[in-house]
C-alpha positions as CSV (number, residue, x, y, z in Angstrom):
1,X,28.5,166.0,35.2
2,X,32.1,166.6,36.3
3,X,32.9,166.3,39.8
4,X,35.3,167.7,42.4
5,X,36.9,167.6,45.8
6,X,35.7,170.7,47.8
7,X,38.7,172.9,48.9
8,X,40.0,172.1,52.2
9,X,38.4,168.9,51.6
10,X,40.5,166.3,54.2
11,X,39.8,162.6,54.7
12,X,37.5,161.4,57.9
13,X,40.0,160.2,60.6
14,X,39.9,156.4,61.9
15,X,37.3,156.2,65.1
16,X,39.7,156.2,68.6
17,X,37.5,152.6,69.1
18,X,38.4,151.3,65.8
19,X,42.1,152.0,66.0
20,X,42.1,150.1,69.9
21,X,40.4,147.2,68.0
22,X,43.0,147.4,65.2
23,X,45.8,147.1,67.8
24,X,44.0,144.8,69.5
25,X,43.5,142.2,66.3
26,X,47.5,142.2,65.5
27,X,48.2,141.4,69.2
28,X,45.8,138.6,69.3
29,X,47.0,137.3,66.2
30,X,50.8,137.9,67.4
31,X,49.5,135.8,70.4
32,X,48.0,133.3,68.8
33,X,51.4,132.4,66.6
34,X,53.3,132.2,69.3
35,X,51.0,129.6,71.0
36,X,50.8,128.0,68.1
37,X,54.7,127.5,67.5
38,X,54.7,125.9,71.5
39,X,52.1,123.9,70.0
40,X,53.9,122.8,67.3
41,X,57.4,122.3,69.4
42,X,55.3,120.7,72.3
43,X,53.9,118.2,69.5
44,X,56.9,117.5,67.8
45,X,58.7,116.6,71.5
46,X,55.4,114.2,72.8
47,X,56.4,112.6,69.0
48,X,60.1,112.2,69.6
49,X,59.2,111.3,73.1
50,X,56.5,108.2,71.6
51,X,59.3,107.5,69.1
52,X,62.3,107.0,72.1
53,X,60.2,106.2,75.0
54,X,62.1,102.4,75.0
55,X,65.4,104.0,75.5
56,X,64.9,106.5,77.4
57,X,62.8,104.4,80.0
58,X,65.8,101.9,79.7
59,X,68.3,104.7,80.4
60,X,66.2,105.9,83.5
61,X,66.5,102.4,84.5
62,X,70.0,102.6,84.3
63,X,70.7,105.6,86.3
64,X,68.4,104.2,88.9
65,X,69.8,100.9,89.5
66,X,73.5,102.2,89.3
67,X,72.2,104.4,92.3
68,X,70.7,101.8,94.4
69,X,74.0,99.6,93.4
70,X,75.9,102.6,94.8
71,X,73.9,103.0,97.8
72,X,73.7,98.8,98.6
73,X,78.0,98.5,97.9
74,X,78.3,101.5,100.8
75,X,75.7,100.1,102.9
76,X,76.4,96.5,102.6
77,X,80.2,95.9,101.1
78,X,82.3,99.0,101.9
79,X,81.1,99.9,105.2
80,X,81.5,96.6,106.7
81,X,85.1,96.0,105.3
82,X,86.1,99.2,106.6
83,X,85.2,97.9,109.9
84,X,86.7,94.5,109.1
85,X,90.2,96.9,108.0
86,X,90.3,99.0,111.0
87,X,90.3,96.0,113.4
88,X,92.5,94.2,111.4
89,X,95.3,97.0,111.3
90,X,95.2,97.7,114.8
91,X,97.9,95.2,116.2
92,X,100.2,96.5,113.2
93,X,99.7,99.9,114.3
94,X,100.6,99.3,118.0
95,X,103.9,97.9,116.6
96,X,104.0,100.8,114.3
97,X,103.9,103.5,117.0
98,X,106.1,100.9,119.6
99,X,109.3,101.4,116.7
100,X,108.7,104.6,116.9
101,X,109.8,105.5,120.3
102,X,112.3,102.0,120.0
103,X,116.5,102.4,118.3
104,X,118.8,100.1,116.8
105,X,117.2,95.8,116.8
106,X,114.6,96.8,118.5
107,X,113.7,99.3,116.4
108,X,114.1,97.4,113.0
109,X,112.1,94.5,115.0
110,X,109.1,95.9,116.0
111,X,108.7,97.7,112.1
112,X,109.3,94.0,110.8
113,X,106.5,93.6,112.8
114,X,104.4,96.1,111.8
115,X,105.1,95.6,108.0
116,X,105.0,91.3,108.6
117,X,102.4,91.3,111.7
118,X,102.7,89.0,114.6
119,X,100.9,86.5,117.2
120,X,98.4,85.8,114.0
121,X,97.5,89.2,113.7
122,X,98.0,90.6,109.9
123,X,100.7,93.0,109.1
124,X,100.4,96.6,107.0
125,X,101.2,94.2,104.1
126,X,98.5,91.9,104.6
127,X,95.8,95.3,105.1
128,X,97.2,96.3,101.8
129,X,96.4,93.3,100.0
130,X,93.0,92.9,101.7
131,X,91.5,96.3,102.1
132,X,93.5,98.4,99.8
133,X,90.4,99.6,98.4
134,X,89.9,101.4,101.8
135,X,90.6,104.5,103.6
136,X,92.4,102.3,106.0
137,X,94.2,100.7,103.2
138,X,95.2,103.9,101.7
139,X,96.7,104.3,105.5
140,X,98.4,101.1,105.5
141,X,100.6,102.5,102.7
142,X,101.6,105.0,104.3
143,X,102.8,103.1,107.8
144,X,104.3,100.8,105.5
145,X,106.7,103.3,103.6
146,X,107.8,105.2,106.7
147,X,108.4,101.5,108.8
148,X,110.7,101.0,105.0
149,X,112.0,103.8,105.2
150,X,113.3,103.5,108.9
151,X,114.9,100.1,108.0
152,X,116.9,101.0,104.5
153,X,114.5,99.4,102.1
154,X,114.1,103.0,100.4
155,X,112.9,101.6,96.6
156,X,109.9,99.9,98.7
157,X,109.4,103.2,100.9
158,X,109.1,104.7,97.6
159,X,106.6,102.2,96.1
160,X,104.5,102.5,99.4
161,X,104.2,106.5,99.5
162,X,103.4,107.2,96.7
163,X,100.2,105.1,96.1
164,X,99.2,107.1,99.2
165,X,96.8,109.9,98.9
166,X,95.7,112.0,101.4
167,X,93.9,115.5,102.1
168,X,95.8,116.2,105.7
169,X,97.2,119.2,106.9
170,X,100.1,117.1,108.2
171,X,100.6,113.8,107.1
172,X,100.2,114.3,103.5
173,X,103.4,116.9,103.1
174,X,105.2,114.3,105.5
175,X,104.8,111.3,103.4
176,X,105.9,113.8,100.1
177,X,108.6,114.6,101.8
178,X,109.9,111.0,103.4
179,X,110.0,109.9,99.6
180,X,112.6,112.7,99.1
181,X,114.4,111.7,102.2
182,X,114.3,107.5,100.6
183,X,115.5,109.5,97.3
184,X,118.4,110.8,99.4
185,X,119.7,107.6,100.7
186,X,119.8,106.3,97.3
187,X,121.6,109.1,96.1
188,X,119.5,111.2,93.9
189,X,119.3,114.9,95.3
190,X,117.6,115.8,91.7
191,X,114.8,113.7,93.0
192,X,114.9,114.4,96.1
193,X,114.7,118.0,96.2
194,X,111.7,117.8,94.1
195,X,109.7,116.0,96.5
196,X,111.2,118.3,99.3
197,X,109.7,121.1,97.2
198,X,106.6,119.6,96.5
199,X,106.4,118.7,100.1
200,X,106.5,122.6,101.4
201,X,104.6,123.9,98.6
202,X,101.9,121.3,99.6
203,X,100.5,122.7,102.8
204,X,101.8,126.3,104.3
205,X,102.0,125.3,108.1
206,X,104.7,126.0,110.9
207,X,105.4,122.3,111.1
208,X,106.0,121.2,107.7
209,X,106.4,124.1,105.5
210,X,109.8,125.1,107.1
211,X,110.6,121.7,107.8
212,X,110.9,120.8,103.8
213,X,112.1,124.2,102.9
214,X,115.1,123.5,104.9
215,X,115.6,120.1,103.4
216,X,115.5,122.1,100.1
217,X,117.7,124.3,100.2
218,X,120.5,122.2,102.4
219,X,119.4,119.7,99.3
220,X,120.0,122.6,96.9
221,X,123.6,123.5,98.1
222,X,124.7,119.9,97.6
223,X,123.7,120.1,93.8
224,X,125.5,123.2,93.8
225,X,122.2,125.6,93.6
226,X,123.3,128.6,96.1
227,X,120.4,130.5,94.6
228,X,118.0,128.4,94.9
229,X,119.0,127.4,98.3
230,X,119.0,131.2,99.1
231,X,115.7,131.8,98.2
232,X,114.8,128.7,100.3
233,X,116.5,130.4,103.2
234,X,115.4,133.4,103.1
235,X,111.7,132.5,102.9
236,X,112.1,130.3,106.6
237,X,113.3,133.8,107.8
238,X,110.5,136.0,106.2
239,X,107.7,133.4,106.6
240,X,108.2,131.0,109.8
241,X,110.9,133.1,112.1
242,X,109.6,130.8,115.0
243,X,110.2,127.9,113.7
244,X,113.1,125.4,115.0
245,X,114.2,125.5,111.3
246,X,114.9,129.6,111.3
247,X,117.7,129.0,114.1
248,X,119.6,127.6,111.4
249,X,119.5,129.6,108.2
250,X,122.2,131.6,108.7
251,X,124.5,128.4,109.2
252,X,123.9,128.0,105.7
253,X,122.8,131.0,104.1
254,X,126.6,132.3,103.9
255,X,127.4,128.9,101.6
256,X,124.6,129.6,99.4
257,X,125.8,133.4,98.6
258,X,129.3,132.0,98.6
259,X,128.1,130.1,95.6
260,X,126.9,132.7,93.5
């Protein structure tokens, strides 16, 4: 007997339960793939971890003694020679800050002093060659360039500054800017006015910022630079107007537009 589909005939829909559990099947098996690719990447990285344990418990080891040899060095080397340093300097830098306010022998006496020591005390050289690993060392350098500097040894000034490094607001444009003075006396305004530029570009403060830019541009006019030295100029009387420098900008400000 033939058979037939009854008009209007349509297909039973899925139950609403049976499509929830349908859903529900392809999210557990999603699930289950993904936990078991972290299975799989957490077993491969226990295996490569078995495989390398010896070196990576040796590099650990490494790290951890380089850290204690850190921490001991500060504790138990550097700290102490610091101390050792800052006594040790402290008769140079009385002699140091004696020159200072001293002229003429006695001047160039008391920075031989400084620089040689005296009365078995050790001089800036002999801090240098001791401690020059230090922050007092680094110092010594600097004492020692400016005590060159005041007594015409200007290729040792040099040498002294810059293997001086520091972060102040003050001293560290001043010691920039004595090595472009030691430049000058030996007759290289190329030089110097580089370090003079360095010098004010280094910190932006009403001591040495106009102080340098001065010394820049009076550096610039010798070489012949009237617009360079204009600029200079002209940036003491825009930037630092109460500065000792500003009184004398327009001494030289008509010779650096007489130039151009």
């Amino acid at each position: 007997m033939a058979t037939y589909k009854k008009r209007g005939y349509k297909p039973k829909a899925k139950k609403e339960s049976d499509a929830v559990e349908e859903n529900f099947n392809e999210e557990e098996s999603t699930t289950a793939e993904v936990f078991n690719n972290l299975d799989e990447g957490a077993n491969k990285t226990e295996e490569w971890v078995s495989e390398n344990q010896k070196p990576i418990l040796i590099g650990i080891g490494v790290v951890v003694v380089a850290v204690l040899g850190y921490l001991a060095f500060t504790k138990f080397v550097q700290e102490p020679k610091e101390l050792d340093a800052a006594n040790d300097i402290a008769q140079a830098q009385i002699y140091f800050e004696d020159a200072l306010d001293a002229s003429g022998k006695a001047q160039d006496s008391l920075y031989n002093l400084a620089l040689q020591g005296g009365n078995g005390k050790f001089g800036l050289l002999d801090v240098i060659d001791s401690y020059g690993s230090t922050a007092t060392g680094n110092l010594a350098h600097y004492y020692a360039g400016i005590a060159y500097l005041n007594t015409g040894e200007y290729k040792e000034a040099i040498n002294h500054l810059e293997q001086f490094s520091s972060d102040d607001e003050i001293i560290a444009p001043l010691a920039k800017g004595a090595i472009g003075d030691a430049f000058m006396q030996l007759n290289q305004p190329e030089e110097a006015l580089d370090y003079y530029e360095k010098a004010a570009k280094l910190r932006k403060n009403e001591f040495t910022t106009p102080k340098f830019l001065l010394k820049a541009a009076i550096t610039a006019l010798e070489l012949k630079d009237g617009e360079k030295a204009e600029k200079y100029l002209n940036q003491i009387d825009a930037e630092y107007q109460d500065s000792a420098e500003a009184s004398e900008v327009a001494i030289y400000l008509g010779q650096a537009k007489a130039m151009q």
